[in-house]
SEMAR-480249 format. One record per residue (C-alpha): x, y, z. Coordinates in steps of 0.1 Angstrom, whole numbers, padded with zeros to 4 digits, always signed. Last residue first. Example, Ala and Ser with C-alpha at 12.3 -4.5 7.8 and 13.67 -1.06 7.14 Angstrom:
2
+0137-0011+0071;+0123-0045+0078;
***
This chain:
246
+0294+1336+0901;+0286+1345+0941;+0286+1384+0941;+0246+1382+0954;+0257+1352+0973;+0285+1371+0994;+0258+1397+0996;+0229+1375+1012;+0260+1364+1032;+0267+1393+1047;+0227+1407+1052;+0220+1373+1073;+0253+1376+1095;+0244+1412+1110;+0207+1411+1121;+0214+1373+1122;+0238+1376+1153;+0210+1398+1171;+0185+1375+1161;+0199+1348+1177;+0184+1315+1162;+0205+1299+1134;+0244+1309+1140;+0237+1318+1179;+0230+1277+1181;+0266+1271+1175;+0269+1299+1192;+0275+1338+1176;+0299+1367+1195;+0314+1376+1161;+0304+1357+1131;+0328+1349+1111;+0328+1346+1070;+0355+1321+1048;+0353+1314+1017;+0360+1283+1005;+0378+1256+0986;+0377+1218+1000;+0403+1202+1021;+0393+1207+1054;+0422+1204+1071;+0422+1232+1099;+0386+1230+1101;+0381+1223+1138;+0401+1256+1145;+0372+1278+1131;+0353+1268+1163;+0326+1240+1157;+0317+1225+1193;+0326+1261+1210;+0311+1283+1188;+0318+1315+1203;+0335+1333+1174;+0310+1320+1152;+0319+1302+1121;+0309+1304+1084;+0318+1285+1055;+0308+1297+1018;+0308+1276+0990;+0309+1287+0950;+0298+1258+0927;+0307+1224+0910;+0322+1210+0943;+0348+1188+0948;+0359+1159+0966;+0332+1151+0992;+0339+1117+1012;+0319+1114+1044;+0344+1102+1070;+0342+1079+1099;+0324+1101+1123;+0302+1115+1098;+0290+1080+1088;+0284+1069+1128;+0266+1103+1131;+0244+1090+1096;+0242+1056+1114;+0228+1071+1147;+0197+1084+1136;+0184+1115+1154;+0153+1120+1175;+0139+1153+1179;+0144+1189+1189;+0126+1220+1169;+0104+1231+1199;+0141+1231+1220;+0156+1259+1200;+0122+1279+1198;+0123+1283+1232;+0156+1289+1232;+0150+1322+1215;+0118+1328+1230;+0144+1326+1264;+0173+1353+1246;+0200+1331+1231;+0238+1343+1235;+0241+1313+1260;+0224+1285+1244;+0252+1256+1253;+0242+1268+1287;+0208+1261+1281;+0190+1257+1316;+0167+1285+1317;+0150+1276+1283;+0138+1240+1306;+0138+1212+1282;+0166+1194+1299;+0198+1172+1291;+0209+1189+1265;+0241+1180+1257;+0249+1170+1225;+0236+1134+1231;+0211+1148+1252;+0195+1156+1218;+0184+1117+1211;+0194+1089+1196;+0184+1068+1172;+0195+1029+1162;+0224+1014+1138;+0262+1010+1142;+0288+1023+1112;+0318+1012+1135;+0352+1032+1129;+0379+1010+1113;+0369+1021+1077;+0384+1054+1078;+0368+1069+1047;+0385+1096+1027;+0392+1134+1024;+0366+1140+1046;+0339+1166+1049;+0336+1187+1079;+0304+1187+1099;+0293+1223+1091;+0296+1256+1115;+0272+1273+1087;+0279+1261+1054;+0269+1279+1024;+0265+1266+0990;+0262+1286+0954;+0241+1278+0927;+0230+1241+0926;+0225+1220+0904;+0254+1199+0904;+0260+1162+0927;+0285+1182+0948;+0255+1205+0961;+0239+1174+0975;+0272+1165+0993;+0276+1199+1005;+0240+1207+1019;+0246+1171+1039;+0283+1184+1051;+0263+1216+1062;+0224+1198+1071;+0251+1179+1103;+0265+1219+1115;+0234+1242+1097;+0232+1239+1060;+0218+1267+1029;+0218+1257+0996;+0214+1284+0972;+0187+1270+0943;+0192+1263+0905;+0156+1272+0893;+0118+1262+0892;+0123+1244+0923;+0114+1208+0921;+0144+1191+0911;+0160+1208+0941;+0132+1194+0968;+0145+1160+0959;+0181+1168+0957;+0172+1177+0994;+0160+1148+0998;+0188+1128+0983;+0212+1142+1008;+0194+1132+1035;+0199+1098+1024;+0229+1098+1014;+0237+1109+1052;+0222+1073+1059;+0186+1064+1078;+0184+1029+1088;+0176+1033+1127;+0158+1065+1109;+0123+1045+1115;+0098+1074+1100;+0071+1096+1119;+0063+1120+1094;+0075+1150+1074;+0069+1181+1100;+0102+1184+1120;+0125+1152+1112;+0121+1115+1103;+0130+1125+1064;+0146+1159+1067;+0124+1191+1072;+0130+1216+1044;+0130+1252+1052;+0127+1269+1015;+0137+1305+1015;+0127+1336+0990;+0146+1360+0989;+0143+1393+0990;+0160+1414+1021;+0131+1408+1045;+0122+1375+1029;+0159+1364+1046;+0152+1378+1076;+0121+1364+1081;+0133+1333+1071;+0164+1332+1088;+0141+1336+1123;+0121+1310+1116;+0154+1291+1104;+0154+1266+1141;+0118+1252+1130;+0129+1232+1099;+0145+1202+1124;+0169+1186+1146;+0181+1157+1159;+0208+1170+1138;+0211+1202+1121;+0186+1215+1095;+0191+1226+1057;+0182+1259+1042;+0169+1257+1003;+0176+1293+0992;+0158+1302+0958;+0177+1318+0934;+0169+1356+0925;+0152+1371+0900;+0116+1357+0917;+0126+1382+0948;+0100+1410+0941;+0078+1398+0972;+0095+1371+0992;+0080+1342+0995;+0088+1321+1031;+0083+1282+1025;+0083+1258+1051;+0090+1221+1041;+0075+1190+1041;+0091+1153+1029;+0068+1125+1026;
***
């Protein structure tokens, strides 16, 4: 059963609802701070945990497919009273994408996102199992010993490593080999931090789809969902860009 974390926002029911989608091996605790933010300016934010993720329940993902992911956030989308924003972090980007591609939703923004692919290359393996976040490397839980975490205060981190988990290796496999998105119905919205050093702006040189673009200076991969002082700027821009978004 999926679970997510909902944030109201008084006076916010004319605007869409913001569905915000986590990394991998990750899960709904790394918005906290989007949330707030978010409610602060009016809207109200829906922090959905991934099947196998966060809150939802201990489920095998040695199976689990990027479709998959996909379809539940379609899931939470047929429940919302209207057309939602979809909201993605790096892996919950491409996944916000491909749900977004299906219609129904208002506008999409991608944060640092796995790039879409034009097409599949179908000599990379698709192999099955988990893995876990030392895979991207954090190879301890200690806050002090982030250096992928660098703009991140110690509650930030904190925070960071509460919302680790296991991660199925089929959906990497998937995104390694392509995951094939070749329009979308709606307005999206890519954004990269300056000091994102696994998703700099360079990495999406080819990506084929049409965007706007949004940095965020001095932000981390991780800066993008958990440094406040990042957000205080980066939250308010793209509220707007999605106030303007058609």
């Amino acid at each position: 059963m999926l679970a997510c974390r909902l944030a109201l926002a008084a006076g916010g029911g004319s605007r869409p609802p913001i569905v915000l989608v986590h990394g991998a091996a990750n899960s709904s605790g790394v918005w906290t701070h989007w949330q707030t933010a978010l409610a602060d300016l009016g809207w109200t934010s829906y922090a959905l945990d991934l099947r196998g993720h966060g809150a939802c329940g201990a489920v095998d993902l040695s199976d689990t497919t990027m479709t998959d992911y996909a379809d539940d956030v379609r899931a939470l989308m047929g429940e919302l009273p209207r057309r939602p924003v979809l909201v993605g972090w790096s892996m919950g980007g491409l996944v916000a994408m491909m749900a977004a591609a299906g219609g129904g939703a208002a506008a999409c923004v991608g944060l640092a996102p796995s790039v879409p692919g034009r097409s599949r290359d179908g000599s990379l393996p698709l192999r099955h199992g988990t893995f876990g976040p030392e895979e991207y490397g954090i190879a301890s839980r200690e806050p002090g010993e982030q250096p992928a975490m660098a703009d991140l205060d110690q509650e930030e981190r904190r925070a960071a490593l509460a919302s680790l988990g296991r991660e199925s290796r089929l959906a990497r496999d998937e995104r390694a080999a392509g995951v094939v998105i070749e329009r979308l119905p709606c307005p999206l919205l890519v954004v990269t931090g300056t000091d994102d050093h696994q998703w700099p702006r360079s990495r999406y040189a080819t990506m084929h789809l049409k965007a706007d673009w949004m940095e965020a200076p001095g932000a981390s991969h991780w800066g993008l969902v958990l440094s406040r002082p990042a957000l205080a700027r980066l939250v308010p821009a793209i509220a707007a860009w999605m106030e303007q978004a058609p």
